[in-house]
DRENZALO-178709 format. One record per residue (C-alpha): residue number from 1; residue in one letter; x, z, y. Coordinates in pm, whole numbers, always signed. Layout:
<nodes>
<NUM, A, <X, Z, Y>>
...
</nodes>
This chain:
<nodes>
<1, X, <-5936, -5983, -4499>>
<2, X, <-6089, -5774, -4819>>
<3, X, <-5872, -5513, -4911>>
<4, X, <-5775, -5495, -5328>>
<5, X, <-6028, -5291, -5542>>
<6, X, <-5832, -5057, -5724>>
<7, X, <-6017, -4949, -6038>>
<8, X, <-5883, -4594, -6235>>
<9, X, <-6040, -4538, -6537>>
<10, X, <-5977, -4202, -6701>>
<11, X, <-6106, -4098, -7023>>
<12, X, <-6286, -3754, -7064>>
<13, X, <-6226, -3656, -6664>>
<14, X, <-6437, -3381, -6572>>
<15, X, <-6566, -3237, -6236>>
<16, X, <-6580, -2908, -6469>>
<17, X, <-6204, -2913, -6524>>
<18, X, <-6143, -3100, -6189>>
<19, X, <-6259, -2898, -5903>>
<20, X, <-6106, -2550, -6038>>
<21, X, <-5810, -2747, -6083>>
<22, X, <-5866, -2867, -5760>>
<23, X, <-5956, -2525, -5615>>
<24, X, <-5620, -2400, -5796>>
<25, X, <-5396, -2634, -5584>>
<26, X, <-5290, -2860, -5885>>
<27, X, <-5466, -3174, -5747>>
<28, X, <-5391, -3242, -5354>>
<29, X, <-5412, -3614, -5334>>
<30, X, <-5715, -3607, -5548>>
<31, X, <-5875, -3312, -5320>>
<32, X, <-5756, -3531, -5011>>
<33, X, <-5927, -3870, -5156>>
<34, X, <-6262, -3674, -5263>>
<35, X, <-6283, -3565, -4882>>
<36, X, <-6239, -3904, -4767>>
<37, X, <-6488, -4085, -5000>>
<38, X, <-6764, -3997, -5217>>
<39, X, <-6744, -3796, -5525>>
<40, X, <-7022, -3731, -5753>>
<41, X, <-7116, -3648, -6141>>
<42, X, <-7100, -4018, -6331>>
<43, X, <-7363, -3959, -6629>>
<44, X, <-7256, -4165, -6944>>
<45, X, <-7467, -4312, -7249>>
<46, X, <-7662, -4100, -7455>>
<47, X, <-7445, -3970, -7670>>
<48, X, <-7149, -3942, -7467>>
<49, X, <-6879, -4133, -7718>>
<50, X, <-6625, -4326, -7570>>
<51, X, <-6671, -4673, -7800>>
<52, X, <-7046, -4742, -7570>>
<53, X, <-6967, -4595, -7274>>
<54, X, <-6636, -4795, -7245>>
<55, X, <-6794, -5142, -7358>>
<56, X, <-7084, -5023, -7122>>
<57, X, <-6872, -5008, -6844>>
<58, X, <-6708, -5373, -6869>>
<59, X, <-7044, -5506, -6947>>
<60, X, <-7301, -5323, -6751>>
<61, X, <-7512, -5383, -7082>>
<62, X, <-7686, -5098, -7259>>
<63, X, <-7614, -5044, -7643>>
<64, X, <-7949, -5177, -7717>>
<65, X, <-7752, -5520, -7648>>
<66, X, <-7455, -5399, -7758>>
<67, X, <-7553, -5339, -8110>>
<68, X, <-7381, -4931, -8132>>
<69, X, <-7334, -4602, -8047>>
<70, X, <-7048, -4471, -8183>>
<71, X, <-6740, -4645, -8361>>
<72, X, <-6874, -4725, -8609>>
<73, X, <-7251, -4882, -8697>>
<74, X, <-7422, -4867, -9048>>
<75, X, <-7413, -5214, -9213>>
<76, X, <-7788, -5390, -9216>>
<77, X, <-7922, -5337, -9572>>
<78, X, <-7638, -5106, -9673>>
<79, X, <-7628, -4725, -9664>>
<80, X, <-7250, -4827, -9598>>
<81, X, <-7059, -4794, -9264>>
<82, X, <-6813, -5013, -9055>>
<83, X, <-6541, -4993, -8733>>
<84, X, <-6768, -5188, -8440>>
<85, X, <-6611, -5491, -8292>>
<86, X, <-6571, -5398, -7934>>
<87, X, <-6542, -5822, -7843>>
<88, X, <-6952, -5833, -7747>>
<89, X, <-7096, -6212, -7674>>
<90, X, <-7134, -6037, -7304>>
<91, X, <-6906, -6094, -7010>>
<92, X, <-6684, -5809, -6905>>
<93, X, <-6636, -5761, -6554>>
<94, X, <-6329, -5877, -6502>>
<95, X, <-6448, -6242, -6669>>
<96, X, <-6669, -6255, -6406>>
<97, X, <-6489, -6194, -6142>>
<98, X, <-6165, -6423, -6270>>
<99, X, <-6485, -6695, -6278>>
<100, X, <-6537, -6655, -5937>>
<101, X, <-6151, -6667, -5859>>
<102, X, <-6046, -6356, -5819>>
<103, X, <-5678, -6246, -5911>>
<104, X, <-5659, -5987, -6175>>
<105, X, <-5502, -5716, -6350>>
<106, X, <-5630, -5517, -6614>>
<107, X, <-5381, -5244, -6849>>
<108, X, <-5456, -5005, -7092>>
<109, X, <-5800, -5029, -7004>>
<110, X, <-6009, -4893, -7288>>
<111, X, <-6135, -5109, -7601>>
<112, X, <-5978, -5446, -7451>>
<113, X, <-5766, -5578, -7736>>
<114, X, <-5712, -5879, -7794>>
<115, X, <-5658, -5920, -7427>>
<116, X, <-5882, -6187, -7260>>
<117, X, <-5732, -6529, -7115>>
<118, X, <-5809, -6412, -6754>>
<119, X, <-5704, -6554, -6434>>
<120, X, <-5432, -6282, -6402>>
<121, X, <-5265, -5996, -6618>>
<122, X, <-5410, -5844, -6925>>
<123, X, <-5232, -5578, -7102>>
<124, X, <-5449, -5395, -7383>>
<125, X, <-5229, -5158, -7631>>
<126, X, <-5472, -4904, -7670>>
<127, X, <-5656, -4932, -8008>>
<128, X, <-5460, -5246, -8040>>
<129, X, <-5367, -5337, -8407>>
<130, X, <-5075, -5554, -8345>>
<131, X, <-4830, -5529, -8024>>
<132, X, <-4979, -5906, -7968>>
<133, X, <-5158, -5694, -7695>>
<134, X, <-5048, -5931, -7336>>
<135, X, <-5195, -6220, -7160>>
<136, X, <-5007, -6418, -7080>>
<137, X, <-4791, -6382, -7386>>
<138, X, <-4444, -6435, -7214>>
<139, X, <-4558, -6130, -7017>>
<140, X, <-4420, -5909, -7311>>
<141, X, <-4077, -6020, -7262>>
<142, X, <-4080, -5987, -6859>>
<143, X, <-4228, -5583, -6907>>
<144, X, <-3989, -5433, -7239>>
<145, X, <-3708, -5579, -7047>>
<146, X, <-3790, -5349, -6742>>
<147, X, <-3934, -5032, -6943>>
<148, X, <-3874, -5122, -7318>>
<149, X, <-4093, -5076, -7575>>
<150, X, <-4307, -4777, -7515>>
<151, X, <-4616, -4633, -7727>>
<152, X, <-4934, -4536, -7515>>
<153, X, <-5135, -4391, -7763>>
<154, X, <-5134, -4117, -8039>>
<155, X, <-4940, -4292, -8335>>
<156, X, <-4814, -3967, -8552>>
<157, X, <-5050, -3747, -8594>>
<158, X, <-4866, -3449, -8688>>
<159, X, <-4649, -3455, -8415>>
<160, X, <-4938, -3467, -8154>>
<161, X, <-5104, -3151, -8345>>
<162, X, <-4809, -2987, -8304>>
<163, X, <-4689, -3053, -7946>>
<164, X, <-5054, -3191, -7779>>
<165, X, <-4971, -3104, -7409>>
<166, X, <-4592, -3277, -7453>>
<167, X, <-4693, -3541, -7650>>
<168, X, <-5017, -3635, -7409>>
<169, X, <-4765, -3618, -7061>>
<170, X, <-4522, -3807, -7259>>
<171, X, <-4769, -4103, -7337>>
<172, X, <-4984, -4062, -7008>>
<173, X, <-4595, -4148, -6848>>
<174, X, <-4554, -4430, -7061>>
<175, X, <-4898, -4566, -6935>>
<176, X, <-4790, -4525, -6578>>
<177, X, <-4468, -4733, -6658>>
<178, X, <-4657, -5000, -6791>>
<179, X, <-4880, -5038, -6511>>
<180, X, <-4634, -5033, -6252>>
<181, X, <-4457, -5291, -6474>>
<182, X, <-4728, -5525, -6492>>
<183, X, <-4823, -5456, -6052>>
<184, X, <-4457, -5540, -6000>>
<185, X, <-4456, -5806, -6227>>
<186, X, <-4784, -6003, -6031>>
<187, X, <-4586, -5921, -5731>>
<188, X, <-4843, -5721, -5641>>
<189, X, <-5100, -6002, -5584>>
<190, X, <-5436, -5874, -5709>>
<191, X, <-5783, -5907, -5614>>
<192, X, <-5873, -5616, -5822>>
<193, X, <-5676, -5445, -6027>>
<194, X, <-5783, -5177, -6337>>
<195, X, <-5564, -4931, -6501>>
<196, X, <-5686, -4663, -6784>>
<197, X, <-5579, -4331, -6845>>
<198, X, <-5643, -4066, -7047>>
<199, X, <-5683, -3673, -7025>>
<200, X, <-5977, -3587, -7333>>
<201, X, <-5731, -3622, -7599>>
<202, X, <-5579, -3269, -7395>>
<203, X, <-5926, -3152, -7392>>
<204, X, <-5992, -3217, -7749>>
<205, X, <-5660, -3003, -7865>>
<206, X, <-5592, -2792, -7569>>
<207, X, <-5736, -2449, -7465>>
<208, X, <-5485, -2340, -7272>>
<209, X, <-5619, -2339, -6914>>
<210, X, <-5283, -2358, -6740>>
<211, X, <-5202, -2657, -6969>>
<212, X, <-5485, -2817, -6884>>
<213, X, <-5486, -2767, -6494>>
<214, X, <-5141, -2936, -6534>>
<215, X, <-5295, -3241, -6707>>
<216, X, <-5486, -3267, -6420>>
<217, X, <-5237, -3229, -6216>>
<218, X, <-5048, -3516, -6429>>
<219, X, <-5335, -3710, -6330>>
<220, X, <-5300, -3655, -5964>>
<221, X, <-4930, -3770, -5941>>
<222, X, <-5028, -4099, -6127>>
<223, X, <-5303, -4129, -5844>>
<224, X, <-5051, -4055, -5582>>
<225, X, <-4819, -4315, -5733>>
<226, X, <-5083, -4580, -5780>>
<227, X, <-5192, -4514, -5397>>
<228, X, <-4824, -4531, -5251>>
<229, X, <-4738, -4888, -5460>>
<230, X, <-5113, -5015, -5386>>
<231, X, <-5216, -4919, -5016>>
<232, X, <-5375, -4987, -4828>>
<233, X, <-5687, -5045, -5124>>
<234, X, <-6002, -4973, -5207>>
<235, X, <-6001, -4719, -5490>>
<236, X, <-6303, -4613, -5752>>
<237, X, <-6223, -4327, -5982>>
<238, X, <-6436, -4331, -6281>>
<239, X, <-6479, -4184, -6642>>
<240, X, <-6642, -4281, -6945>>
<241, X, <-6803, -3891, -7001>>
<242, X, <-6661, -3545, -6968>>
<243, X, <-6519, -3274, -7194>>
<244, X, <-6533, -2929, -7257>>
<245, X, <-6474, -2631, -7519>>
<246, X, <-6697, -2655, -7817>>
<247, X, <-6794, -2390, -8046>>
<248, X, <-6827, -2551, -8366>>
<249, X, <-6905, -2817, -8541>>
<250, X, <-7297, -2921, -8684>>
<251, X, <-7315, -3124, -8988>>
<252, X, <-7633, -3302, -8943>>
<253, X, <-7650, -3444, -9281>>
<254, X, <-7660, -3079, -9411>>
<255, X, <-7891, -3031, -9151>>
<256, X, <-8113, -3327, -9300>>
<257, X, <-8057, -3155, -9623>>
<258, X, <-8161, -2789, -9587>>
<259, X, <-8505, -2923, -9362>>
<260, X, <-8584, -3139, -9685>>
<261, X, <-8493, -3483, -9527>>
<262, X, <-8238, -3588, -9728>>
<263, X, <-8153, -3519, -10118>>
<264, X, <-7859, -3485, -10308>>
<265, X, <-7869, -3589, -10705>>
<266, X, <-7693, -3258, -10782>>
<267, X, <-7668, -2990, -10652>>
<268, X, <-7418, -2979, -10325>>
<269, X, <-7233, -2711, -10355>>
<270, X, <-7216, -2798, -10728>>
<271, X, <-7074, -3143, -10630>>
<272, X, <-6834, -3016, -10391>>
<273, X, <-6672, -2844, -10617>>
<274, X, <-6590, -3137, -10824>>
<275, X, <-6467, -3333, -10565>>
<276, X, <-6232, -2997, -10416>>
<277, X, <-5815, -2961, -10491>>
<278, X, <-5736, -2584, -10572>>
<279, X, <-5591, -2395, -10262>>
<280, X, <-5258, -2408, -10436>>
<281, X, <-5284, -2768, -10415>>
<282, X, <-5350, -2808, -10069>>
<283, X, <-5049, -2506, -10000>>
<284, X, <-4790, -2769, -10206>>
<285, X, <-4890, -3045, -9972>>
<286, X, <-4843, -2826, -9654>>
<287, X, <-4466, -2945, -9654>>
<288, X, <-4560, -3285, -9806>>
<289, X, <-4742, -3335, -9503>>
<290, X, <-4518, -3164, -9234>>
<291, X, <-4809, -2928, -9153>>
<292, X, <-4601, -2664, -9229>>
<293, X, <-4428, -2656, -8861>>
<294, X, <-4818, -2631, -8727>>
<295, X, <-4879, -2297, -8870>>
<296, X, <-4564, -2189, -8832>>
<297, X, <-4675, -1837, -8703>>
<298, X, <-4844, -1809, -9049>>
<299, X, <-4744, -1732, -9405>>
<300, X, <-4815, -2007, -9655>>
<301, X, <-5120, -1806, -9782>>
<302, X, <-5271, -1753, -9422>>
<303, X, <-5199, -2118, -9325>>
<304, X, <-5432, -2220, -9657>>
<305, X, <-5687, -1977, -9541>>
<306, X, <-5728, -2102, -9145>>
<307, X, <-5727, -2440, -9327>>
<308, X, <-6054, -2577, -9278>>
<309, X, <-6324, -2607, -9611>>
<310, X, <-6266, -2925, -9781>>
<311, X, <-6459, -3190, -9575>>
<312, X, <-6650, -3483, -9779>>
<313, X, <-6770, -3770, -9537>>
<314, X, <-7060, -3929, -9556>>
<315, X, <-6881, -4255, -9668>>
<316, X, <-6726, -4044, -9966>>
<317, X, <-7059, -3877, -10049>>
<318, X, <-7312, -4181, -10028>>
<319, X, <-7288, -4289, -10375>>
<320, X, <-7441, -3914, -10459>>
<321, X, <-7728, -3917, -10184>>
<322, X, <-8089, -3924, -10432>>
<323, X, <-8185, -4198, -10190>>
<324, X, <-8511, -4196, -10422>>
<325, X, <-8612, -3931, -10244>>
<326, X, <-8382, -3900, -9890>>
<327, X, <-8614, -3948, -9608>>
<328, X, <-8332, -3936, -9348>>
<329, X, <-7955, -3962, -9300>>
<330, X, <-7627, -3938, -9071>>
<331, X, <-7401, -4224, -9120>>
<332, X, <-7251, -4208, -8769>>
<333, X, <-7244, -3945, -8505>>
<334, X, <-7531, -3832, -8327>>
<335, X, <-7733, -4062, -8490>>
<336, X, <-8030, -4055, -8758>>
<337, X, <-8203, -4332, -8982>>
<338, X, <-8442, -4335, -9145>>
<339, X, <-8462, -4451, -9506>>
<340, X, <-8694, -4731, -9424>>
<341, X, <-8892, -4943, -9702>>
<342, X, <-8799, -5286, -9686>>
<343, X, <-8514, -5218, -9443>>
<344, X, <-8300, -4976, -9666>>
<345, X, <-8193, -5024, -10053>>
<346, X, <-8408, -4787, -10102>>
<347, X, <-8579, -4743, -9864>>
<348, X, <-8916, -4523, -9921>>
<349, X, <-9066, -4448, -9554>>
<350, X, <-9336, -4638, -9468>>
<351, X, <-9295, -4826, -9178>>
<352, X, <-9588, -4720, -9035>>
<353, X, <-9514, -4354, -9067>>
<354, X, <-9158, -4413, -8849>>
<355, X, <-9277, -4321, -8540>>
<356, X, <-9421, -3995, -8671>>
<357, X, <-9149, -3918, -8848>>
<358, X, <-8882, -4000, -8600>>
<359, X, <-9089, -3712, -8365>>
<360, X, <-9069, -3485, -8638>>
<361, X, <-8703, -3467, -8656>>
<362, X, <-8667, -3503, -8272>>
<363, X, <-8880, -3158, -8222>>
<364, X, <-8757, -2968, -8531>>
<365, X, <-8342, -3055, -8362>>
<366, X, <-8481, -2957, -8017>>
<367, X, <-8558, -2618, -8192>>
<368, X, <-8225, -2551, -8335>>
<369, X, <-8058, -2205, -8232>>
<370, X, <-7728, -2085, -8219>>
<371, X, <-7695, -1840, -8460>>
<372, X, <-7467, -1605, -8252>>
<373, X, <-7687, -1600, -7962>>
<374, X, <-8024, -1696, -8034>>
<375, X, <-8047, -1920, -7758>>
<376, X, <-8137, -2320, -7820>>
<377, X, <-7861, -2520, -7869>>
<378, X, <-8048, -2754, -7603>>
<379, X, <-8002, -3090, -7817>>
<380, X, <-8105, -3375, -7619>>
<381, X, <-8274, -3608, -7906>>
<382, X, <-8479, -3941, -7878>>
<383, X, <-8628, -4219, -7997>>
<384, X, <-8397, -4535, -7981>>
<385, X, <-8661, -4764, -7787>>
<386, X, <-8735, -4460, -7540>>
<387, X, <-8321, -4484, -7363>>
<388, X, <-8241, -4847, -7490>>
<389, X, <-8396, -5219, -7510>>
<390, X, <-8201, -5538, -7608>>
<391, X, <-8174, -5739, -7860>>
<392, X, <-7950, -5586, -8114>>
<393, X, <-8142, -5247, -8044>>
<394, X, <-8224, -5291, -8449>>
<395, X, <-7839, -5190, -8527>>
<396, X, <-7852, -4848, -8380>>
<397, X, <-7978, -4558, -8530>>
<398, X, <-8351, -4436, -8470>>
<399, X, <-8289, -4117, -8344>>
<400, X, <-8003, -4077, -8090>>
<401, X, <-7910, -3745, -8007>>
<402, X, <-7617, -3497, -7851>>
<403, X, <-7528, -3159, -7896>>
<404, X, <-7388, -3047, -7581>>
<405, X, <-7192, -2723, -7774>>
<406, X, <-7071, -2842, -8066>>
<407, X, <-6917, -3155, -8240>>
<408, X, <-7122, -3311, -8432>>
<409, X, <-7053, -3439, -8775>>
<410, X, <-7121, -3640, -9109>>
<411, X, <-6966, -3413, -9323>>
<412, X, <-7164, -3373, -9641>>
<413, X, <-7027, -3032, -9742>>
<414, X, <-6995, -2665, -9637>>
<415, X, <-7287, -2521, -9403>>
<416, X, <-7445, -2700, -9130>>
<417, X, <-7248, -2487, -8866>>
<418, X, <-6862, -2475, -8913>>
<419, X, <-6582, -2388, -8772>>
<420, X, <-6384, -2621, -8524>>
<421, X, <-6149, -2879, -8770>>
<422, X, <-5773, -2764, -8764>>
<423, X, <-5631, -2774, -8435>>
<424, X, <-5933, -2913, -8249>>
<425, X, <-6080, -2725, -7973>>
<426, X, <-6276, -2936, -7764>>
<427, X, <-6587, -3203, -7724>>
<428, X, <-6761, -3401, -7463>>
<429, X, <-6983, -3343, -7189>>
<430, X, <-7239, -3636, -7014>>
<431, X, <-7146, -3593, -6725>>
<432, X, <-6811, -3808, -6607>>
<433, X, <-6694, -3811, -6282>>
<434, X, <-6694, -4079, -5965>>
<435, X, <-6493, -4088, -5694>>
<436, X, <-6495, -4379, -5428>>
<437, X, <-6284, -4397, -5092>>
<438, X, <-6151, -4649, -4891>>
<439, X, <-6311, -4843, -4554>>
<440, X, <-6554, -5021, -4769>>
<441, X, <-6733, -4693, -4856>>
<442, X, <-6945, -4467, -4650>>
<443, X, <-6820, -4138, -4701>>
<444, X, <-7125, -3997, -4577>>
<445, X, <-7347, -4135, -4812>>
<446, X, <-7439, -3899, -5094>>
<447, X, <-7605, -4040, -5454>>
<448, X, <-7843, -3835, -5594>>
<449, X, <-7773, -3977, -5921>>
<450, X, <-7537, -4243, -6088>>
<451, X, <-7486, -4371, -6417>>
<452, X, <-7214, -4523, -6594>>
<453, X, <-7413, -4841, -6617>>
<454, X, <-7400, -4893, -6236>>
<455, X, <-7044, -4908, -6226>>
<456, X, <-6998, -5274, -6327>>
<457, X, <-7259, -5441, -6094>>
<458, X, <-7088, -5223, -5795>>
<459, X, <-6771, -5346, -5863>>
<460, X, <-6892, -5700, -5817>>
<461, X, <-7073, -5631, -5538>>
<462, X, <-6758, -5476, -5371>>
<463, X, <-6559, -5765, -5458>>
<464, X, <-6849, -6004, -5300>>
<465, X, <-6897, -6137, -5623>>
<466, X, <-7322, -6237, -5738>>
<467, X, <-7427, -5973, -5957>>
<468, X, <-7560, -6108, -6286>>
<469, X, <-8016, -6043, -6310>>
<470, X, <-7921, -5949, -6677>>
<471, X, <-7683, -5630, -6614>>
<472, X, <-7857, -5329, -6691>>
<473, X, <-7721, -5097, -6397>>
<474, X, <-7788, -5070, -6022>>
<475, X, <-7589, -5121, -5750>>
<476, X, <-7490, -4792, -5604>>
<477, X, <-7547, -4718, -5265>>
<478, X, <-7224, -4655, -5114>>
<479, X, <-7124, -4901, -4928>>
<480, X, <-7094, -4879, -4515>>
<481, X, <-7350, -5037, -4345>>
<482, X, <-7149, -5437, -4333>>
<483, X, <-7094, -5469, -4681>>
<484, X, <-7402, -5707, -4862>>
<485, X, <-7448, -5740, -5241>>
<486, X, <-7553, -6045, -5348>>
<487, X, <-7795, -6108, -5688>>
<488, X, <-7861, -6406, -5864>>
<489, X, <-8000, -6473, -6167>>
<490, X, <-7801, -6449, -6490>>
<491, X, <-7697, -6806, -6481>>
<492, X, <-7289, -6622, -6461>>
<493, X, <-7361, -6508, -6823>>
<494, X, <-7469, -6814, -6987>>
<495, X, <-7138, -7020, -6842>>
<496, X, <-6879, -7066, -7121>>
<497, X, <-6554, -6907, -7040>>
<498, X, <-6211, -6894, -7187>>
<499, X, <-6248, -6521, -7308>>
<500, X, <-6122, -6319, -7593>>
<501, X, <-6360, -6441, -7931>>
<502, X, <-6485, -6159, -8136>>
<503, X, <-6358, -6214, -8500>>
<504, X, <-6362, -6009, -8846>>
<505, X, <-6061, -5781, -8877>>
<506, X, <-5818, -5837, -9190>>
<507, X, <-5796, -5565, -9380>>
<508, X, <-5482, -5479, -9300>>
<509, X, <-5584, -5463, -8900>>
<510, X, <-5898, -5265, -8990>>
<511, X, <-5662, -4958, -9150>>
<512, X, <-5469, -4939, -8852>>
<513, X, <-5737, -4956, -8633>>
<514, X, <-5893, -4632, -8878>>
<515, X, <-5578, -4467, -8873>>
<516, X, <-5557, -4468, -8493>>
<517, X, <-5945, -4417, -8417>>
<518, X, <-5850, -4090, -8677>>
<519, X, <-5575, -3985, -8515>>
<520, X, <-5767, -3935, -8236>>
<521, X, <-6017, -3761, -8421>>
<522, X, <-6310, -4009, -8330>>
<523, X, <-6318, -4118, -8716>>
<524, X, <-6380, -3824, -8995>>
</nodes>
């Protein structure tokens, strides 16, 4: 008999923050499950944002096929932006394997709303813009009348500035509820079963090293729970990137600006100005706000002045962009087009000058320094077709890049380095984690390198399901020596399934979905 796969997915989980944790005594069961399996670095898309690497991971499809790399994707034949819709025409893992059978459940799993018709449990609340979030419907009813109605993600901003360590246990709790809710609920029948959890919202607002050794150690209790209602299972622990402190923030579009790529009509700091409240406006809205109770420890005066400079987004800026003469812009994060003739508006790069162009930037960011040390700021930067291939590989930007130190960002005003924003603190890293254990995996097998693209077509292969010619990813060596993967062509992604349809949000879903994606800091 095959033993359940037990799939945790944890946003932002480092090795970085981990193993000192680890080290510290704060994580036991984790320490004890790392020794038993096979633990190793998980490297995530280029850049490291959670909207790919999440849809990467259900779909083992690059964002060449996928159409983005951040949240949100510029609009083809607009300088204009939009939210991505996460609903791809690609198979997620778990339609596969409900195809081929298999019981499932799948909550608070990342970027999974509206829940698919699967042959199980689907519970998707996070980023969800309605609490129409469960499949099968009447499931709602059977889980708030055994934990009520809970939230599981950041829904008042203020409040999570304020407290960030007691208001990410409190929701990381709710999470744990839910999932036990929904196990108990399917009577514990499951073929394979993912949960996700979350620990880089902490990292983004939380500097505090005992704080954040005791989200980790948060996240080892849930892993001991999950073990002692699941076992005996197989378990992978995976996440979509990692996290760390950052030291500022770059602007690349005033980046772009002061290396001559891209031109404002007036003056910037001219047209800052006339977009900018006075400071005694932005003091009168402290209370307005209920910012006050964040700087607390501050007179009204001080709290204006650690306030950071008025930030104009590109969206709010485009409109005064001299396109007529912009060679190159920022719409999204870590991401560069250029203003292409015949593609763009107004497009005035010659198409045959792209490539040349696109090098240009590349080596002048590779070249950046950090002002306080001197020392590169090691920006990994590329040309889109040299990491990515597909078909919608037109949609992303033509320069991908990541800044390992600092956030980077489309705001249009101030310098091109900045302070950290309010109460933020941290960014990402590339490198996630994975950790496999259980008698399907050989603990003594050791991966020189994985990827989060390998994930999906290793989870089909442990669950003995065909592994679709079309996925992107390998299957990782880590099985003991009995287990076989079988391939077969992608025949499994041309079937027509009963899945989730991806449709254009009404307006009023596409503010909430801003206002959350915001209060999580992922939208500027």
């Amino acid at each position: 008999m095959t033993l359940p796969l037990l799939v945790i997915a944890i946003d932002g989980a480092t090795f970085d923050y981990l193993r000192p944790a680890i080290n510290a005594g704060y994580a036991p069961v984790l320490a004890k499950t790392i020794h038993n399996g096979i633990a190793t670095d998980l490297k995530s898309t280029m850049p490291p944002i959670s909207s790919p690497a999440w849809i990467t991971f259900q779909t083992g499809k690059n964002p060449g096929k996928l159409g983005f790399s951040d949240f949100s994707v510029k609009q083809k034949g607009s300088y204009r932006t939009r939210l991505v819709q996460y609903k791809t025409d690609h198979l997620a893992i778990w339609n596969h394997l409900s195809m081929n059978g298999r019981r499932i459940g799948v909550v608070c799993m990342h970027l999974t709303y509206p829940p698919d018709p699967i042959n199980g449990f689907m519970v998707s609340p996070v980023y969800a813009t309605s609490d129409d979030y469960y499949f099968p419907s009447d499931l709602k009813s059977v889980i708030e009348a055994k934990i009520g109605c809970l939230t599981y993600e950041v829904s008042d901003r203020v409040q999570f500035y304020t407290e960030p360590y007691e208001e990410h246990v409190r929701l990381e709790k709710n999470r744990l509820e839910l999932v036990k809710a929904v196990w108990e609920a399917g009577k514990g029948q499951f073929d394979f079963f993912a949960c996700g959890f979350n620990v880089d919202r902490a990292q983004h607002y939380i500097d505090n090293w005992e704080q954040l050794f005791a989200c980790y150690q948060l996240i080892d209790e849930i892993v001991t729970e999950l073990l002692k209602i699941m076992e005996p299972a197989n378990v992978i622990i995976i996440s979509d990137h990692g996290g760390g402190p950052a030291k500022g923030v770059f602007k690349t579009n005033q980046w772009l600006a002061e290396t001559g790529y891209l031109h404002y009509k007036i003056d910037r700091r001219t047209l800052t100005q006339c977009f900018l409240p006075s400071r005694e406006s932005i003091a009168s809205l402290l209370d307005v706000l209920r910012l006050k109770k964040v700087f607390g420890r501050f007179s009204l005066s001080s709290a204006v002045e650690i306030l950071p400079p008025a930030r104009l987004s590109y969206e709010q800026m485009v409109d005064s962009i001299d396109w007529s003469k912009t060679v190159a812009f920022s719409p999204i994060k870590e991401g560069i087009y250029l203003n292409v003739r015949g593609r763009e508006p107004g497009g005035i790069v010659c198409p045959e000058d792209h490539k040349v162009i696109c090098e240009e930037i590349i080596q002048k960011l590779k070249s950046i320094v950090d002002l306080d040390t001197g020392h590169s700021l090691n920006i990994e930067a590329y040309r889109k077709e040299t990491i990515y291939a597909g078909e919608k590989i037109d949609l992303l930007p033509d320069i991908i890049f990541f800044t390992p130190d600092y956030l980077s960002s489309v705001i249009c005003t101030g310098s091109v380095f900045d302070r950290m924003p309010g109460t933020k603190v941290g960014g990402h890293t590339m490198n996630g984690i994975l950790i496999a254990s259980g008698d399907l995996f050989d603990k003594n097998k050791e991966l020189s390198e994985a990827n989060l693209i390998d994930i999906p077509p290793t989870i089909l292969s442990a669950m003995n399901v065909a592994v679709p010619a079309d996925m992107d990813g390998r299957v990782l060596d880590i099985f003991n020596s009995t287990h076989k993967t079988v391939l077969e062509p992608s025949v499994l992604s041309r079937l027509q399934l009963n899945k989730a349809e991806s449709h254009d949000r009404a307006e009023d879903e596409e503010k909430i979905l801003l206002e959350r994606l915001k209060n999580l800091g992922y939208i500027e």
